[in-house]
C-alpha positions in Angstrom: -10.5 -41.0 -12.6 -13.8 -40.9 -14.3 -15.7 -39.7 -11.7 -13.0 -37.0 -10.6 -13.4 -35.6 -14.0 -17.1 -35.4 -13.9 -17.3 -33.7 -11.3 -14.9 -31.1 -12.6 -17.1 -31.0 -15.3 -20.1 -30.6 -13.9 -18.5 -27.8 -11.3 -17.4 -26.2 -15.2 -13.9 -26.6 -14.0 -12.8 -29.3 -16.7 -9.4 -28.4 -17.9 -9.3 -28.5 -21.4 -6.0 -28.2 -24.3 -7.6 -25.5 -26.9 -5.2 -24.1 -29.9 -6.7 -20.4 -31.0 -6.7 -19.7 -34.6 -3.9 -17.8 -36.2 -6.4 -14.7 -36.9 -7.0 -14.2 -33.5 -6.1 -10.9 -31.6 -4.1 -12.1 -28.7 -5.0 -10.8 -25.1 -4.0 -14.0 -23.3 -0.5 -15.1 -23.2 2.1 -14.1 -21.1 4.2 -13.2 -24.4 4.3 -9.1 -23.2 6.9 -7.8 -25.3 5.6 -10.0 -28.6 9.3 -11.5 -29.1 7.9 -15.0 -30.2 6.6 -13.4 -33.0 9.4 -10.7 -33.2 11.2 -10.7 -36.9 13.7 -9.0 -35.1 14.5 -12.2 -32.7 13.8 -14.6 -35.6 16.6 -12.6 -37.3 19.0 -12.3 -34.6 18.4 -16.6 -33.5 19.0 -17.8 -37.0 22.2 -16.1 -37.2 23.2 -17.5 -33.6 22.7 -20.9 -34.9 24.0 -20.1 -38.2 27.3 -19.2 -36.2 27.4 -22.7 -34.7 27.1 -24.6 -37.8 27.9 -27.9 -36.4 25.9 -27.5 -33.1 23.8 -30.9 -31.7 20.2 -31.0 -31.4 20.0 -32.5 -28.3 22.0 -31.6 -25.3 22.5 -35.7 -24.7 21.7 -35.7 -21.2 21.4 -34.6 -17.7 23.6 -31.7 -17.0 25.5 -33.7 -14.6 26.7 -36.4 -17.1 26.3 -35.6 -21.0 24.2 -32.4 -21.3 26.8 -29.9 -19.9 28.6 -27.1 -22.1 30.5 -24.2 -21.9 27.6 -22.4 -24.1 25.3 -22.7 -21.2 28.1 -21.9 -18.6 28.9 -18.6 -20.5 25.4 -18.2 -20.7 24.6 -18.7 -16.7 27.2 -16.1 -16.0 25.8 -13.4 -19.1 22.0 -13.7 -17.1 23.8 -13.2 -13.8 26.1 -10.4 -14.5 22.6 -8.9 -16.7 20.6 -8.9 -13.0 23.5 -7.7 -10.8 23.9 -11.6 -9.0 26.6 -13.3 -8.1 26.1 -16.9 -10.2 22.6 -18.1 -12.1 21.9 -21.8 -12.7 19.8 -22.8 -15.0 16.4 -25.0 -15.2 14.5 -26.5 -17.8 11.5 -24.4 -16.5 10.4 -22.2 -13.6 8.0 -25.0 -12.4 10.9 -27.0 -12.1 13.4 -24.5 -10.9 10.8 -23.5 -7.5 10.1 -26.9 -6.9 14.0 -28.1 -7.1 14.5 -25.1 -4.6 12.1 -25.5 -1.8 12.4 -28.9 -1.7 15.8 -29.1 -0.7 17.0 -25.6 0.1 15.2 -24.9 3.5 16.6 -28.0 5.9 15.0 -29.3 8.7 13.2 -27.2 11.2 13.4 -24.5 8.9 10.6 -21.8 8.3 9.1 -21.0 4.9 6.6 -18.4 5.1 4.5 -17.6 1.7 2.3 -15.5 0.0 -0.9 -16.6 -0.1 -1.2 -16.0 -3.8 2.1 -17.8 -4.3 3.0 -20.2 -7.1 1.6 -23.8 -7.5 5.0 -24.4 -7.8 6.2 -23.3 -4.8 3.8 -25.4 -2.8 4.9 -28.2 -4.5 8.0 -27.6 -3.4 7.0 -27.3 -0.1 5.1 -30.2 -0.6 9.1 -32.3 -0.8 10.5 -29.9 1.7 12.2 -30.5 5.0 11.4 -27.6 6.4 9.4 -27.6 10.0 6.9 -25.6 9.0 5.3 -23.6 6.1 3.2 -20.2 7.2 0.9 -18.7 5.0 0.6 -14.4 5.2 -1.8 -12.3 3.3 -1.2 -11.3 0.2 1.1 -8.2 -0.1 0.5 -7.6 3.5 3.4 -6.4 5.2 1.5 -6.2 8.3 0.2 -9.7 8.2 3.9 -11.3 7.5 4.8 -9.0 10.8 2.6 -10.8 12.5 3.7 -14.0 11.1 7.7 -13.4 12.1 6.4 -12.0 15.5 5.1 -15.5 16.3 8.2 -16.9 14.9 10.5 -15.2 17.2 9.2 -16.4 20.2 11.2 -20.1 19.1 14.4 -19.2 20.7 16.3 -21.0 17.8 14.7 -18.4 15.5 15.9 -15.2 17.7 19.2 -16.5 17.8 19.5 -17.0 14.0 20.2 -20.9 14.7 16.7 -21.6 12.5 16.5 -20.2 9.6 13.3 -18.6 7.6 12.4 -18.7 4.0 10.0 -15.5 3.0 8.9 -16.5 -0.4 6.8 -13.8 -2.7 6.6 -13.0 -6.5 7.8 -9.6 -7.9 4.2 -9.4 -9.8 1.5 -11.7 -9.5 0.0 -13.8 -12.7 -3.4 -13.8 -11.5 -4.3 -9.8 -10.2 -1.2 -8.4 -12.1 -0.4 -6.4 -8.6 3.5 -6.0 -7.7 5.0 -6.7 -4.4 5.6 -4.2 -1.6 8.9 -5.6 -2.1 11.5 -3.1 -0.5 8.9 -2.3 2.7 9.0 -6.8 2.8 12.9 -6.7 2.9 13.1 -4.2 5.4 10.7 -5.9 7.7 12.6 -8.9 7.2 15.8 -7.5 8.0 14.4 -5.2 10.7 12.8 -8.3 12.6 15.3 -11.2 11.9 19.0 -9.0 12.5 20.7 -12.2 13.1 20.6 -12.9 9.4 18.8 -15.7 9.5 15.2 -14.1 6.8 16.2 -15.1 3.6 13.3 -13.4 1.1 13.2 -15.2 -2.5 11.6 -13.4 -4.9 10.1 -15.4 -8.1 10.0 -12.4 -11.3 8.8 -14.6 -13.6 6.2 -12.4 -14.4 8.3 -8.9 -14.5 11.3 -10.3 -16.0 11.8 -8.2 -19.3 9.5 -5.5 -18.7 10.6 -3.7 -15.1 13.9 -1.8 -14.5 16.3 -0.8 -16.6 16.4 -2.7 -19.6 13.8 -5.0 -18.2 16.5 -6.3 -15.5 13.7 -7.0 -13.2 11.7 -6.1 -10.1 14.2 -6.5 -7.9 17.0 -4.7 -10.1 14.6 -1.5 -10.2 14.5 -1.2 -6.7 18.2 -2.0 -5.8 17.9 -4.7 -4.1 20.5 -7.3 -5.4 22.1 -7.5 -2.4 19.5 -8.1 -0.3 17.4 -11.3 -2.0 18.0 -14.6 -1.1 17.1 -16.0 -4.6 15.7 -14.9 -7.6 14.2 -17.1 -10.0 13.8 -15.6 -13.6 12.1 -17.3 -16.4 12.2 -17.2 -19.9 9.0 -18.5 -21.5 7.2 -15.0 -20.5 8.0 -11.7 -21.5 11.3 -13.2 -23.2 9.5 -15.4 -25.8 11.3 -18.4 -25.0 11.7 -20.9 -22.1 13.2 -22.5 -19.2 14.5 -20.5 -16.3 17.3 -19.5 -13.8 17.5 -18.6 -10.6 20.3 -16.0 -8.9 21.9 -16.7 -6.0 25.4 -16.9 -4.2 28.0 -19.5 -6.0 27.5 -21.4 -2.8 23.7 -21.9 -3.2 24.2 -22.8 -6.7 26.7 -25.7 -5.6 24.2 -26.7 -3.6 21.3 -27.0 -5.7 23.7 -28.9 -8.5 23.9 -31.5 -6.1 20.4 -31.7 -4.2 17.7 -30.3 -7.0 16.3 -33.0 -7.9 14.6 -31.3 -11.0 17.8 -30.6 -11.9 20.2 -34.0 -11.6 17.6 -36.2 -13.1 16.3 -34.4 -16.1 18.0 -34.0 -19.6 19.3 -30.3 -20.2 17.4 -28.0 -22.1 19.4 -27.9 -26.2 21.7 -25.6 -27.8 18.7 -23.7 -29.7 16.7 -23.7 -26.6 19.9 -21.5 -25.0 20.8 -19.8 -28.6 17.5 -18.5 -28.0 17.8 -16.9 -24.5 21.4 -16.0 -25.3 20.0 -13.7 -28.1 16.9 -12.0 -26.1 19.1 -11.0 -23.5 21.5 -9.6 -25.8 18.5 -7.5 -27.6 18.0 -6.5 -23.9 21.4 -5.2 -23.0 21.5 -3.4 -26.6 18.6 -1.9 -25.3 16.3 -3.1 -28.0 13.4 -4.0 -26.1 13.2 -0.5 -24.7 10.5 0.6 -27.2 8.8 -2.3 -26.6 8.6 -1.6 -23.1 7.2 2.0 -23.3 4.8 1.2 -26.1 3.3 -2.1 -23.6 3.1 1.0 -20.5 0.7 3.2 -23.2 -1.5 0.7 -23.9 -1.6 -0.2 -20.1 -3.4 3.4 -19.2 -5.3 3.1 -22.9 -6.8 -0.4 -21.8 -7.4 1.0 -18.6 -8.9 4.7 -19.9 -11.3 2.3 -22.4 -12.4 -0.4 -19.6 -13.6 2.7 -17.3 -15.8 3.8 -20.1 -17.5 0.4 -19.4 -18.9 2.0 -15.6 -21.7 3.0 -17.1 -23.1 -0.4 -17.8 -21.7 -2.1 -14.6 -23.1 0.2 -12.0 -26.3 -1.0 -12.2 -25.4 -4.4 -12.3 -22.9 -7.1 -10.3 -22.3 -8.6 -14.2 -18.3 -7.2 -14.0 -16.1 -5.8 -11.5 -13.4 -3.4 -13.3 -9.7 -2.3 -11.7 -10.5 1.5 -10.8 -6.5 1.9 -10.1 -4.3 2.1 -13.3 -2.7 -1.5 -13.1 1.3 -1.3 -12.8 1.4 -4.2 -15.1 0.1 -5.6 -19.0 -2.3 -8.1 -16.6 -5.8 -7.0 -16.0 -8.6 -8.9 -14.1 -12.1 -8.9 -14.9 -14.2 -10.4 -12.1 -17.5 -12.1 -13.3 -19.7 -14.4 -12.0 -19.8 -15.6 -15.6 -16.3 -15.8 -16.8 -16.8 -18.7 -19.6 -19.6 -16.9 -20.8 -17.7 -13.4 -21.1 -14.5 -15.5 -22.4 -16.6 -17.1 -25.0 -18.0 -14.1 -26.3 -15.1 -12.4 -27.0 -13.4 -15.9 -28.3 -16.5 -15.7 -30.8 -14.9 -12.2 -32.3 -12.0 -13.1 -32.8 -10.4 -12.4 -29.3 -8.1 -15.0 -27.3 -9.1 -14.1 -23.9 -9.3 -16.9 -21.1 -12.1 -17.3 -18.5 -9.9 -18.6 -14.9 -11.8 -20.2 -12.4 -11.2 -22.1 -9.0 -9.0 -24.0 -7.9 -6.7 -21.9 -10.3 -7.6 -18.7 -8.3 -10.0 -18.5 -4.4 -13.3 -19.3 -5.0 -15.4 -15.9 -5.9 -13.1 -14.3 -7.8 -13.2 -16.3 -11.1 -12.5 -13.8 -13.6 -11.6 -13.3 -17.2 -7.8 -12.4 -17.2 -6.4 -9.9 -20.1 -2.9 -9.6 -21.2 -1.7 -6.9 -23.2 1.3 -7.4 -25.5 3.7 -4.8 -27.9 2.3 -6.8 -30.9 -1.7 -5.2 -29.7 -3.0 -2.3 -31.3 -5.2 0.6 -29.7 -7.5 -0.4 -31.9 -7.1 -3.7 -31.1 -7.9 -2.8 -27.3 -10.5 -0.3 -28.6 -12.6 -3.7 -30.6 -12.8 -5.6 -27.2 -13.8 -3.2 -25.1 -16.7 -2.4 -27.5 -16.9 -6.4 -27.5 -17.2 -6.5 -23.6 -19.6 -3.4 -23.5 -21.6 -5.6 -26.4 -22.0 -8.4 -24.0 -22.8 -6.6 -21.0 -25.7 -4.9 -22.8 -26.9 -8.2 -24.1 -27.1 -9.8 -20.9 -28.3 -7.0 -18.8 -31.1 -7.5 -21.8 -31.4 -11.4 -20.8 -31.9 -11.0 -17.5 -34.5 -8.2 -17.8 -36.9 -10.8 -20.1 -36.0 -13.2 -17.7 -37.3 -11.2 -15.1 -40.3 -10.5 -16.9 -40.9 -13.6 -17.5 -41.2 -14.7 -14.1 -43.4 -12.0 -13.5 -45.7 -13.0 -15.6 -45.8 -16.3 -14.7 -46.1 -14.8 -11.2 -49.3 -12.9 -11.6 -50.7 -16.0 -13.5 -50.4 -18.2 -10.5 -52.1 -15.1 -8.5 
């Protein structure tokens, strides 16, 4: 273990826990919509719990044995009828909820093709799974994931719909903040496997709470209940909370409360862990997270208006790469060569920013990866750009002493 970790270290890709301090301006987290800090849901989850006077702690157990309720029951159906789905079981996490449902959802000879920017925890998944085969397509690229199924369809059991295929994709993706051509993926899908047999699972972790109406979800904006597989929507993001669910048919959700393995052997997640999702969907129906929502898609186009002020300073030099689109999402990525250093700077004024290197993203494109959140302020954005534009200048000025130093230490040896 030892020498793993040293060389993690030396590669400056040690893993490290850090706590920020409560000052800091937070551009990190996945907390979009601010609810963790909202008085709003504190309010609303005190008098939840305050209506259940004599609720337990603990939930006691697996839900299979002790750990059931009819809370959480009522509380499955509320988060499916909310996203248009026929039935929603709940997971203690997403992590868990992925992994539970590739390892035992596709059955052998089965096909899951993925994203390549998919979840770790869908490749773990696929790590337990009994599928025949997992195929990898380019990220969002419908064209690629043609090519993929084309291949596919010449196994006979695939063109008759006797084997079936798994398409697995995110709504929006953690690390470039870029949302999937999700209907032109469905269509394909249906288009190329007729017999019934592509199932597409979307994971929203990411976009649950901030897309569609009422922050329903990717999926839910585009109309597409009907024709997803699976959903899996967690909480611990844009909610404020945690744990997960995923939609899906009552018959898949049979199935997974007797195969997920994540599921039958861990305890349930507590009464105030549900109390607390119970209440941010019910701020979501009442359509109290609305203002949230358009205040977080301003500051999306101000963060992006202020970064392209930064062009100036990067033109000249390979120091920072900068989105040139407006991003559809709160997630923008900075590619650097230097993220720690850029991360650090920042961190030093007060700024949680985070650097993310390999094996967490492909090897050159580390990046420093900002979030925006309803609890920012223009200004707030307005102080680290002028932070990043700070750093930039200062080490365009390093390199240009360094340069003259070498130089000069050139013409000496001459």
């Amino acid at each position: 273990m030892s020498s793993l970790l040293s060389t993690r270290k030396a590669n400056s890709a040690l893993r490290t826990l850090t706590i920020s301090p409560a000052t800091s301006k937070d551009f990190s987290s996945n907390d979009f919509l601010s609810l963790s800090t909202s008085p709003i849901l504190r309010t609303a989850y005190l008098s939840e719990l305050n209506s259940y006077p004599n609720f337990r702690l603990g939930s006691r157990g697996s839900r299979l044995l002790d750990g059931n309720s009819l809370y959480a029951e009522n509380l499955e159906k509320e988060i499916a009828d909310f996203h248009g789905a026929e039935a929603a079981l709940l997971f203690n996490s997403g992590f868990d909820a992925n992994e539970g449902f590739f390892a035992c959802v596709p059955q052998s000879g089965d096909v899951v093709v993925f994203d390549a920017f998919i979840h770790a925890s869908v490749h773990e998944g696929m790590k337990l799974s009994r599928a025949g085969r997992k195929i990898l397509f380019e990220h969002n690229s419908v064209e690629d994931l043609g090519r993929v199924l084309s291949e596919l369809l010449k196994d006979e059991k695939v063109q008759k719909g006797e084997r079936n295929v798994f398409v697995a994709v995110e709504s929006l993706y953690s690390m470039d903040g870029d949302l999937c051509p999700l209907r032109e993926l469905v269509e394909l899908v249906e288009r190329m496997l007729p017999s019934g047999n592509g199932h597409v699972t979307v994971d929203e972790a990411h976009s649950n709470g901030i897309y569609g109406s009422r922050g329903r979800g990717v999926v839910c904006s585009l109309g597409l209940e009907n024709r997803i597989f699976a959903r899996l929507h967690t909480f611990g993001k844009a909610i404020g909370c945690n744990g997960a669910a995923i939609l899906c048919s009552p018959l898949t959700r049979e199935y997974l409360i007797n195969y997920a393995r994540p599921l039958i052997y861990t305890t349930a997640m507590s009464f105030p862990s549900l109390a607390a999702i119970k209440v941010v969907y019910g701020l979501m129906k009442d359509g109290i997270t609305e203002p949230l929502i358009s205040y977080l898609n301003s500051l999306i186009t101000h963060m992006h208006e202020q970064l392209l002020t930064l062009q100036p300073f990067t033109m000249q030099s390979s120091l920072l790469l900068l989105p040139q689109a407006l991003p559809n999402s709160p997630i923008f990525a900075l590619l650097t060569p230097e993220p720690r250093s850029l991360a650090r700077w920042c961190q030093e004024a007060g700024f949680v920013v985070r650097p993310i290197v390999p094996p967490t993203v492909p090897e050159g494109t580390q990046r420093v990866r900002l979030c925006l959140h309803a609890g920012n302020s223009k200004q707030d954005v307005n102080a680290l750009v002028a932070r990043i534009r700070r750093w930039l200048i200062e080490r365009r000025r390093i390199k240009f002493d360094e340069e003259n130093v070498q130089s000069t230490e050139l013409k000496a040896r001459l």
